[in-house]
Every structure is written in structure tokens, then in C-alpha cells.
C-alpha positions as CSV (number, residue, x, y, z in Angstrom):
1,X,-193.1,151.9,-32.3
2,X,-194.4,149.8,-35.8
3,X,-191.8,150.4,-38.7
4,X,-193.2,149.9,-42.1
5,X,-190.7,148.8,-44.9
6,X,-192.1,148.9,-48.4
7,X,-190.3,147.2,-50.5
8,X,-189.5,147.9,-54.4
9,X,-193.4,148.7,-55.4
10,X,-191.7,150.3,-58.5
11,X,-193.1,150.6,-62.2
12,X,-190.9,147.4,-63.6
13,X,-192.4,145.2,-61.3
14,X,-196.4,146.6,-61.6
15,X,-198.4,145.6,-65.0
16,X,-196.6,146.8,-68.1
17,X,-193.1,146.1,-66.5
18,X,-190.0,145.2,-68.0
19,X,-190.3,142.5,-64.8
20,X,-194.1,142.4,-64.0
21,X,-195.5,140.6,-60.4
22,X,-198.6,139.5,-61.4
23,X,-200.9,141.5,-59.6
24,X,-198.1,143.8,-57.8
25,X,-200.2,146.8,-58.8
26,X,-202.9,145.7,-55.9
27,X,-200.8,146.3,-52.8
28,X,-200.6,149.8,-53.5
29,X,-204.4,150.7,-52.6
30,X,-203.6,148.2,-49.4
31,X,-200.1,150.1,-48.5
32,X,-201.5,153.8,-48.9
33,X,-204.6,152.4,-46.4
34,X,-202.3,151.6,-43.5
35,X,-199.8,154.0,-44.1
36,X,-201.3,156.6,-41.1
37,X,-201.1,153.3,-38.8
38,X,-197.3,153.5,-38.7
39,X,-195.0,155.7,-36.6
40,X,-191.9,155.2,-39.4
41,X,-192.4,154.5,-43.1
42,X,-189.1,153.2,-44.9
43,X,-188.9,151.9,-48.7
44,X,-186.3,150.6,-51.2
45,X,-185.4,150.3,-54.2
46,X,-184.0,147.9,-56.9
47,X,-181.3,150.2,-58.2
48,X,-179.3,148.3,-60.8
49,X,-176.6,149.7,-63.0
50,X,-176.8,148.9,-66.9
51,X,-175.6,145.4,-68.0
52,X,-176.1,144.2,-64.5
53,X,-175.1,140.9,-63.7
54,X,-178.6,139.2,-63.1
55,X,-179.6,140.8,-66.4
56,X,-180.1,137.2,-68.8
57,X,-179.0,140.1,-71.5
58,X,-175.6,140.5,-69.8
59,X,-175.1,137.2,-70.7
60,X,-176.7,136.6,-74.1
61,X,-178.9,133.9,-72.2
62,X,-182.9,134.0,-71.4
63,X,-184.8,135.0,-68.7
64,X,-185.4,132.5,-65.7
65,X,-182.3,130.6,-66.4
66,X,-179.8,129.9,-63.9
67,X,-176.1,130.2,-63.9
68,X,-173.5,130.4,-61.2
69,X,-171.8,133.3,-61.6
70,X,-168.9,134.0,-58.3
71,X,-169.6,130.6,-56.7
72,X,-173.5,131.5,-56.2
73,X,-176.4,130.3,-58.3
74,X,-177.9,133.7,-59.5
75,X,-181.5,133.4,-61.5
76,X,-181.2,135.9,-64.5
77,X,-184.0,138.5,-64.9
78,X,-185.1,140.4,-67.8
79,X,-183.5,144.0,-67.8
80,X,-185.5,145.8,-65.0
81,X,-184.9,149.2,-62.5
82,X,-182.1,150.5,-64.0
83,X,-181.1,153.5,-62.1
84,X,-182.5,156.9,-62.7
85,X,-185.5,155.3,-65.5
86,X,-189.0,155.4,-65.4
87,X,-189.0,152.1,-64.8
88,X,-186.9,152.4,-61.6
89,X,-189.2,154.9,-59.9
90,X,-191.7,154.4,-57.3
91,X,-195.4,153.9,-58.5
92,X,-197.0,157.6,-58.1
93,X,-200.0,155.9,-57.2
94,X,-198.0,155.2,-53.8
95,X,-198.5,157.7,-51.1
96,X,-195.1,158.5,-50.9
97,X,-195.2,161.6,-48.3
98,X,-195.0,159.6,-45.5
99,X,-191.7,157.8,-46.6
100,X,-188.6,159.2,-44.7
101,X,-186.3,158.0,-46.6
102,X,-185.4,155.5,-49.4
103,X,-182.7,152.8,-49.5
104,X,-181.2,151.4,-52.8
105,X,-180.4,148.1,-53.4
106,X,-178.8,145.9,-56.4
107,X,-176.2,148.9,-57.5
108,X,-173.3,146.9,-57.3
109,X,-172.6,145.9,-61.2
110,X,-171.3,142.7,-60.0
111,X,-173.9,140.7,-57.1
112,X,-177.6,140.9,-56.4
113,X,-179.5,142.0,-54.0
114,X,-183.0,140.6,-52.5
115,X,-182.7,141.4,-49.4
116,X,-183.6,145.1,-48.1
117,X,-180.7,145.1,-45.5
118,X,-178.2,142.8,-47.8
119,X,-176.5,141.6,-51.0
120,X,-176.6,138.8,-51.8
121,X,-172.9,137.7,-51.0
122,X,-173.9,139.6,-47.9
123,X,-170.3,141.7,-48.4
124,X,-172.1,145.2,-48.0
125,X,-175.2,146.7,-46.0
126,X,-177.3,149.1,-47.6
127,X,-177.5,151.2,-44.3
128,X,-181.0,150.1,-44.0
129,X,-180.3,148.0,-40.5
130,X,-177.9,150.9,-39.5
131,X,-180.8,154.0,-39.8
132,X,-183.2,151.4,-38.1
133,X,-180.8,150.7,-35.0
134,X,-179.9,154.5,-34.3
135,X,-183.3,155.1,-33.9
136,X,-184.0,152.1,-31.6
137,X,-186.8,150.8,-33.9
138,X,-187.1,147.1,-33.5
139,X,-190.6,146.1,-34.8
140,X,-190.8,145.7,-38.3
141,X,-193.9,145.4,-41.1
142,X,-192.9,144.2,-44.3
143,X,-195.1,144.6,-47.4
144,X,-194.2,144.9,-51.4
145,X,-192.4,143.3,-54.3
146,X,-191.7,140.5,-54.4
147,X,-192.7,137.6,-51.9
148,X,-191.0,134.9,-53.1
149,X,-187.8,136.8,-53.5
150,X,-187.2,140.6,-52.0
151,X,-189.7,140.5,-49.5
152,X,-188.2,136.7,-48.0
153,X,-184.8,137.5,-48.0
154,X,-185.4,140.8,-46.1
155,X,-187.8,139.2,-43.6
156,X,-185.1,136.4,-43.0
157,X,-182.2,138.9,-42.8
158,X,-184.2,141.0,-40.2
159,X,-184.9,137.9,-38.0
160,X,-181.1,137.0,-38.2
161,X,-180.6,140.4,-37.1
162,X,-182.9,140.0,-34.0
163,X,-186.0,142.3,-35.2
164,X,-189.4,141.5,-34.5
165,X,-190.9,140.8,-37.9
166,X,-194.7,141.0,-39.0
167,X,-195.4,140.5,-43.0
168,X,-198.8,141.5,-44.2
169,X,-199.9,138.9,-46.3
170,X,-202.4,141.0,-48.6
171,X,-200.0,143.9,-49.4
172,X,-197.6,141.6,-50.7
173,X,-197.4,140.0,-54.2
174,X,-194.9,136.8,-55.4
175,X,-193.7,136.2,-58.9
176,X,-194.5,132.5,-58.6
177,X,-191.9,131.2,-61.0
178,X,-192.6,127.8,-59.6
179,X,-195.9,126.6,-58.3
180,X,-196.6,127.4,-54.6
181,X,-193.6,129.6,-54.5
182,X,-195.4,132.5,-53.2
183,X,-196.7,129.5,-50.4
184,X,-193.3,128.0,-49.7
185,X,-192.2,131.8,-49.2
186,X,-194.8,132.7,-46.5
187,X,-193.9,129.2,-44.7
188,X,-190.4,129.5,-44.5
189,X,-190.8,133.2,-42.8
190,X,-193.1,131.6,-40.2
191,X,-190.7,128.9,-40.0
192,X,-188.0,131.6,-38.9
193,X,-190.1,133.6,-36.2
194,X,-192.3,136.2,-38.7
195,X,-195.7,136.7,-37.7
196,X,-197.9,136.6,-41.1
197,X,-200.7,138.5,-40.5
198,X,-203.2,140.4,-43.3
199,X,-203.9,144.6,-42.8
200,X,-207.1,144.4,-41.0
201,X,-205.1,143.2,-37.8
202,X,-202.6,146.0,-37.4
């Protein structure tokens, strides 16, 4: 059975976020198409407390600057999905019927979170890898927000946890901090075992 995973299409990372993927707003049109080609649809959500630590306002610092903060190198972010704010929810423009059920991700005040199954200290699941076992799903189609960061990290996770992984490449979207991130991104999945493959070829 193919298991969609949408991951974090929410209003701080569409145009006129508070953490914007340039174009994030076009996977939505691409998601809602292939939505009915799915047996089980699964999304998450960047769920971060106030003052979180990848906030560069935490830390009186800017935005895309890099400390180490617990022995890891953490990027700081502008202030973005705080829990229960507009800027947390889903996009409406999502066809969110077909979603069984939602996972959070980033609450913990004091690690990120990428990764849909992870933090990033990989100390606690979000229950994600759990739901998916229990009901013997093993083939998994990643799209969302963002390429180079959520979207990798969960794609290498579920490889490392023995799922068959497909990404579709045109309902995904990278932030691109660096040139050919978004690139870099889709080669080290394929690197790993994922099968990149674009929505026409479900």
C-alpha cells in the first residue's frame, strides 16, 4: 500500500511567511492532485514553542547564522510555526480530508527537529515511525516543505529505518540558502536508496 507523508506545507513556510520557501505555495495544487492515488495520507507539523531555540531571536543574533548550541551546529531561523498561530496551521488550500492524522514536530523548547520521524539529537520519536509500523505500511511518498532540510532528513531517517522511500520531485520545494542546495538534497537521497521520481509516475 503507497503512504503519502506531507510534510509541514503550513502558512510560515508559503509566500507571506514569517519563514517563506520560495515557491512552497506550488506543491499544494500538485499534492491535492495525487492525493486520491494513495491508500494512507500522513502530515506534520513544525510545532515550536515560543522563544525556541533555533529562533535567531532567542539569541539576540540574525537569521541564517550558525551557532553550536548542546554540542550540535544548529542554523537559527526567523521566528516561524509557533504552536497554535496562524502561522502554524496547514495551508487551507490543502485538501486536508484525506489526512488521517497529523504528527508534530520541533516542540521541545530545547532541540530541533527536521526530520518527520526524529529530533535532531534523535533522543525522542514523534510516533510517526510507530503509527506507520503498526499498520505494516512500508512504502513511503514524501512531498512538502522543505527539500533541503525537513524533507532530507525525514527521507534519510526513513531509509535508516528500512522503508522503501519515493520523493516526488515537483511537489517539493527547497529553501536554497546556498546555491544548489535543493540539488545537493535530491542527490544525497538517491545516494541513500530513495527513488526520486516527479507525480506523473505514481
Amino acid at each position: 500500500m503507497k503512504t503519502l507523508i506531507i510534510t509541514d506545507v503550513q502558512h510560515d513556510f508559503l509566500p507571506g511567511g514569517s519563514l517563506a520557501v520560495p515557491g512552497g505555495d506550488e506543491v499544494i495544487a500538485v499534492i491535492n492532485l495525487i492525493l486520491p492515488r494513495f491508500n494512507h495520507v500522513f502530515a506534520t507539523q513544525d510545532w515550536h514553542p515560543p522563544q525556541h531555540m533555533s529562533f535567531a531571536s532567542t539569541h539576540k543574533k540574525q537569521p541564517s547564522e550558525t551557532i553550536w548550541i548542546n554540542g550540535m551546529q544548529q542554523i537559527l531561523w526567523p521566528d516561524h510555526c509557533i504552536q497554535n498561530t496562524y502561522g502554524a496551521e496547514i495551508a487551507e488550500s490543502l485538501n486536508r480530508e484525506q489526512i488521517e492524522k497529523i504528527f508534530h514536530k520541533g516542540s521541545s523548547p530545547d532541540v530541533d527537529s527536521y526530520s518527520t520521524f526524529f529530533d535532531n539529537a534523535r533522543k525522542r520519536s514523534t510516533g510517526l515511525a510507530d503509527h506507520l509500523k503498526k499498520l505494516h505500511l512500508k512504502d513511503l511518498y514524501f512531498v512538502g516543505l522543505a527539500t533541503d532540510y525537513c524533507v532530507l532528513y525525514s527521507v534519510l531517517d526513513a531509509l535508516d529505518l528500512q522503508f522503501k522511500v519515493w520523493v516526488i520531485r515537483d511537489a517539493c520545494r527547497a529553501i536554497n540558502l546556498n546555491p544548489r542546495d535543493e540539488e545537493k538534497a535530491f542527490e544525497k537521497m538517491r545516494s541513500h536508496g530513495a527513488k526520486i521520481i516527479e507525480s506523473g509516475q505514481i
